[in-house]
C-alpha positions in Angstrom: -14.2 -14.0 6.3 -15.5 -15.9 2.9 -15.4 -14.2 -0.3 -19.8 -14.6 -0.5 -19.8 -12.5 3.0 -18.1 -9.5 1.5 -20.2 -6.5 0.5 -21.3 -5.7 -2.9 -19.4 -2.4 -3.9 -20.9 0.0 -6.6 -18.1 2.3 -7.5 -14.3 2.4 -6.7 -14.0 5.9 -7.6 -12.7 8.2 -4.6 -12.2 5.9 -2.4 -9.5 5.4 0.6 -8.4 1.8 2.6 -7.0 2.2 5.4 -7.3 -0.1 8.9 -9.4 0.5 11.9 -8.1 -0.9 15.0 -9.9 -2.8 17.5 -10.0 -4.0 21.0 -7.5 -6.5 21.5 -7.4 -9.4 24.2 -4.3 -11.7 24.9 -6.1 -14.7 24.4 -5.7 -16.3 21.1 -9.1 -17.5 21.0 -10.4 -13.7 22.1 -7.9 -12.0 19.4 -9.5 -9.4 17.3 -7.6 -8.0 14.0 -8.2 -5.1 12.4 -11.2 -4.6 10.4 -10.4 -3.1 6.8 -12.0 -0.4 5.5 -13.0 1.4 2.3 -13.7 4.9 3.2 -16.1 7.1 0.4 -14.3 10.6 0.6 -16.9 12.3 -1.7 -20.1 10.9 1.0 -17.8 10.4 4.2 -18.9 6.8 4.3 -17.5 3.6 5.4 -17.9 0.4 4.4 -16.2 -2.9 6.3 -14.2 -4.7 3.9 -13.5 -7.5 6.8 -14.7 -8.9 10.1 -12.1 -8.3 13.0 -12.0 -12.3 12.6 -9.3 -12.7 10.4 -6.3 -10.9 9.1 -6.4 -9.3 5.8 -3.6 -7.3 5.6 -4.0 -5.2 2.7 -6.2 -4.0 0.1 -5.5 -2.1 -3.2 -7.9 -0.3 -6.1 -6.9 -0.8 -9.7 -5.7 2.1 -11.9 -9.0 1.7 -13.8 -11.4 1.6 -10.4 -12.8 -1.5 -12.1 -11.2 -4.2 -9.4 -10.4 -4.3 -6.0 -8.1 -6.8 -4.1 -7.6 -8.1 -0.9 -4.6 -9.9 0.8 -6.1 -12.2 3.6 -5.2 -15.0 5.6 -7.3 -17.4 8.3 -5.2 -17.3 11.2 -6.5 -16.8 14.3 -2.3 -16.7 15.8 -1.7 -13.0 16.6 1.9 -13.4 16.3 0.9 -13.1 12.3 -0.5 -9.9 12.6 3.1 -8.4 14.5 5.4 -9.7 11.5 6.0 -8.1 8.1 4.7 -10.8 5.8 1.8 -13.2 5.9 1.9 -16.7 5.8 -0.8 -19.7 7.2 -3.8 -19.9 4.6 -3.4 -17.2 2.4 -5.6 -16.0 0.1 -6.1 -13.6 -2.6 -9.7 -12.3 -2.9 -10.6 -9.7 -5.9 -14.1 -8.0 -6.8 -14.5 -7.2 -10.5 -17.4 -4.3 -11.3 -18.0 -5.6 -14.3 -19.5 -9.2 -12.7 -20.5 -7.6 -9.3 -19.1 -10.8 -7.4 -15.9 -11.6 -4.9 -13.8 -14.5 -6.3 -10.6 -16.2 -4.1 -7.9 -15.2 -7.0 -4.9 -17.2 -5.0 -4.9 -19.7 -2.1 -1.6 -20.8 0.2 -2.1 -24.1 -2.4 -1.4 -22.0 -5.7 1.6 -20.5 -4.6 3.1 -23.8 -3.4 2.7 -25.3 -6.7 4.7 -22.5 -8.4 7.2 -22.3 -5.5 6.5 -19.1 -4.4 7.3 -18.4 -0.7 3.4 -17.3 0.9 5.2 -14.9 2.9 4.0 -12.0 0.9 5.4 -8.1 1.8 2.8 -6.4 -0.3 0.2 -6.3 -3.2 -0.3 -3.5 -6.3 -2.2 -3.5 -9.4 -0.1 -2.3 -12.1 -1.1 -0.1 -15.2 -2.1 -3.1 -16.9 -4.7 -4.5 -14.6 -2.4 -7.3 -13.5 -1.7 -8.3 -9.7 1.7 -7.8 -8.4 3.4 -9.0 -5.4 6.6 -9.3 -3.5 8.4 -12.0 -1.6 11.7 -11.8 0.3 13.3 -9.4 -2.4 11.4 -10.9 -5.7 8.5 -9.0 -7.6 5.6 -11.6 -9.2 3.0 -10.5 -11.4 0.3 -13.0 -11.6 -1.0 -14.3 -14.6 -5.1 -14.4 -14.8 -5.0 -17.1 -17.8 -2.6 -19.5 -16.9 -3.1 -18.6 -12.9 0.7 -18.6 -13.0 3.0 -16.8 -11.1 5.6 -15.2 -13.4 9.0 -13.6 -11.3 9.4 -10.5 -12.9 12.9 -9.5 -11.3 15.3 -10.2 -8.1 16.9 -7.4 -6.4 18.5 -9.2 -4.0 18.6 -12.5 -2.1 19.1 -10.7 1.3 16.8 -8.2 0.7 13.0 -7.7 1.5 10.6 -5.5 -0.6 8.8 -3.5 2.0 6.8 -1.8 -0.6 6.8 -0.7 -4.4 5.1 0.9 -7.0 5.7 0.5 -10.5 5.3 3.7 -13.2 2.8 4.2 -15.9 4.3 1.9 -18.5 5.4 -0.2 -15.8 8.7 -0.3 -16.9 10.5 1.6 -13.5 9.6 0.7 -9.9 10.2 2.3 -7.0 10.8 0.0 -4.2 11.2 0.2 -0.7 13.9 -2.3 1.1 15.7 -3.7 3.7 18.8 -6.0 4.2 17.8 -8.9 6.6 21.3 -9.5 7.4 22.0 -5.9 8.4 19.2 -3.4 9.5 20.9 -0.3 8.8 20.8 -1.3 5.5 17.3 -0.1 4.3 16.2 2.5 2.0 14.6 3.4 -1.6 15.5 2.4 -5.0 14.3 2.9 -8.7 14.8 -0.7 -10.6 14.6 -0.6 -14.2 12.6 -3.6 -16.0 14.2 -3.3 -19.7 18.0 -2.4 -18.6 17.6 -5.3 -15.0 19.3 -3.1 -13.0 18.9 -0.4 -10.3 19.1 3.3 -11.6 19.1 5.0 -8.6 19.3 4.3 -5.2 18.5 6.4 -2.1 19.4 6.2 1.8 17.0 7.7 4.4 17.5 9.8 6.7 14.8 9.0 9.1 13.5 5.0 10.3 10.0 6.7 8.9 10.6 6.4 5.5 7.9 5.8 3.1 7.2 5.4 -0.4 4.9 7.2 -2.1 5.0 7.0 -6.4 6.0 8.5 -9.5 4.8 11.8 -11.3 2.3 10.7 -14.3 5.7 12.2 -16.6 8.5 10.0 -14.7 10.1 12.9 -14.5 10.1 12.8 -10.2 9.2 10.8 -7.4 7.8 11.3 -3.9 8.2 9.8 -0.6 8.4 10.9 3.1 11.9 10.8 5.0 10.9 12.8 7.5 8.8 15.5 5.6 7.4 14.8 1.8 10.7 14.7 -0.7 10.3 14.9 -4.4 13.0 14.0 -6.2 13.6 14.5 -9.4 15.2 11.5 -11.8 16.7 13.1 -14.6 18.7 15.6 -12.4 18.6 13.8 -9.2 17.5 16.8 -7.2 15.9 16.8 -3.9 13.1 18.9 -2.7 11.7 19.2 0.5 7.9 20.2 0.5 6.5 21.6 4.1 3.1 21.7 4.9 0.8 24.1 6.7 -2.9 23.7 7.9 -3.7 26.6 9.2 0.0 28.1 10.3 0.3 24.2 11.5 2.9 21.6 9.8 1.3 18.7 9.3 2.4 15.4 9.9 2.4 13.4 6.5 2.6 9.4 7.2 1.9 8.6 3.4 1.9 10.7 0.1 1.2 10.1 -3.8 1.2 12.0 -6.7 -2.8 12.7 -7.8 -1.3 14.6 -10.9 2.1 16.3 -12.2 0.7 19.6 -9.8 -1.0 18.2 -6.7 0.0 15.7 -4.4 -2.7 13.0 -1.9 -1.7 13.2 1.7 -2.7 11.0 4.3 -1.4 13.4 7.7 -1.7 11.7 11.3 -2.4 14.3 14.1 -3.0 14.1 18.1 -6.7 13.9 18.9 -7.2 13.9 22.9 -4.8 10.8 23.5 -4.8 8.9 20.5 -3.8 9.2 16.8 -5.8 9.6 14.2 -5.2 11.1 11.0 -7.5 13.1 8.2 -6.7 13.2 3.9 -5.8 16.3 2.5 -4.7 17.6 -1.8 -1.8 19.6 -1.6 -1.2 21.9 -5.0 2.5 21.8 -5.3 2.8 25.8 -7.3 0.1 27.2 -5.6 1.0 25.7 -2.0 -2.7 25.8 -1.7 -4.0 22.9 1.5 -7.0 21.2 1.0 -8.7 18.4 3.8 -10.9 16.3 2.2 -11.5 14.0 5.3 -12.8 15.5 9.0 -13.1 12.2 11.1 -12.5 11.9 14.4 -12.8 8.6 14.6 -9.8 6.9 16.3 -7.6 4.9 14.1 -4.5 2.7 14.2 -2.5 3.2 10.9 -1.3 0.1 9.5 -1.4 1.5 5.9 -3.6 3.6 3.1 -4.0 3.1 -0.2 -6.1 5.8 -2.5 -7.3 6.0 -6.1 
């Protein structure tokens, strides 16, 4: 899909992405991705960020709802769409408010010329407004004036970054791995910018771990190993947080820290044969459950990202 064919967006506020699956054929000429959407939680609205034509893997909201991003990439191989990074022609598309227009940020070209491997893991925005993303185990943040691609940090040459988040100052990032020499060697860590070293490290107890972020304070992170786990930094504490709908444990597949009290959970259930899954706000003192999305709508969840 070209950048002039996306939609025209008014507001970022309350919004969800997430991917909707599609009917699949084996044929390479027949092969449909999934379409990308940005789902209004206040009006229960969708609106289709991509055409099933091509993969775009990814999308995230700025901190400031001002910009939204896309990772894309023309391909129509759908070998690219079962692999953890994406390669081919890659781009980077990003819609500013301010100018009301979609503009290709990054092409495959671009990172080529600053040696950057185009097999990107994932994108974030971080409190700055600036586009990060990861490579093999590397972290770039690129630079809008020089449209350079500075490395912020290596964990490790062997690792992958699966996923991070960075904290308000964006001095701490939590960061989700794995070794690609040795697959039981996966897991969470918190990397410190100023000191270039890893403060804590965490190992899993479940393959469905998942990253979530950190408190507005710092103070404690969340993520899902098995259930939701907030743990706190200072003390390094663990505390596992059970949820009920309606006497029911939900299933959380993806969680983040709205504010220091209430937690954003996406929770996947069993609707006839499929999956799907709604969005509910969980208040962490009061334990008090409340869904904000009621859609039946069968999904496949390649990942969510809410602002």
């Amino acid at each position: 899909m070209l950048s002039k064919e996306f939609p025209i967006l008014e507001n970022l506020s309350n919004k969800l992405i997430y991917s909707e699956a599609q009917d699949n054929n084996d044929k390479n000429e027949n092969y449909k991705y999934d379409k990308l959407v940005l789902y209004d939680l206040s009006k229960g609205e969708r609106i289709y960020l991509s055409d099933g034509n091509s993969l775009t893997k990814e999308g995230i909201i700025s901190n400031d709802l001002n910009k939204i991003t896309l990772l894309s990439a023309i391909n129509n191989d759908p070998i690219l769409q079962k692999i953890q990074g994406v390669g081919a022609d890659l781009f980077f598309y990003e819609y500013s408010l301010e100018i009301k227009q979609w503009i290709c940020l990054i092409e495959k070209e671009d990172l080529n010329k600053n040696n950057v491997s185009t097999r990107i893991n994932h994108i974030n925005y971080n409190n700055n407004g600036n586009i990060l993303f990861s490579t093999y185990g590397k972290i770039f943040q690129y630079d809008f004036i020089d449209k350079k691609m500075i490395e912020l940090f290596v964990i490790n040459n062997n690792y992958h970054i699966d996923n991070f988040n960075c904290n308000y100052n964006n001095k701490l990032f939590l960061i989700q791995y794995s070794n690609e020499n040795d697959w039981n060697d996966t897991g969470i860590m918190i990397y410190s910018l100023e000191k270039d070293s890893v403060l804590v490290k965490i190992s899993p107890k479940s393959l469905g771990t998942e990253i979530g972020n950190f408190s507005p304070n710092n103070k404690n992170i969340c993520y899902l190993d098995s259930a939701i786990t907030i743990f706190n930094i200072e003390n390094n504490i663990y505390k596992n947080v059970t949820v009920k709908n309606n006497d029911k444990i939900i299933k959380p597949i993806k969680c983040k820290f709205l504010n220091e009290k209430e937690l954003i959970i996406i929770a996947s259930y069993k609707h006839q044969i499929q999956d799907a899954f709604d969005v509910f706000k969980y208040n962490l003192l009061t334990k008090e459950l409340l869904q904000i999305t009621n859609d039946r709508k069968y999904k496949d969840y390649l990942f969510c990202n809410y602002n």
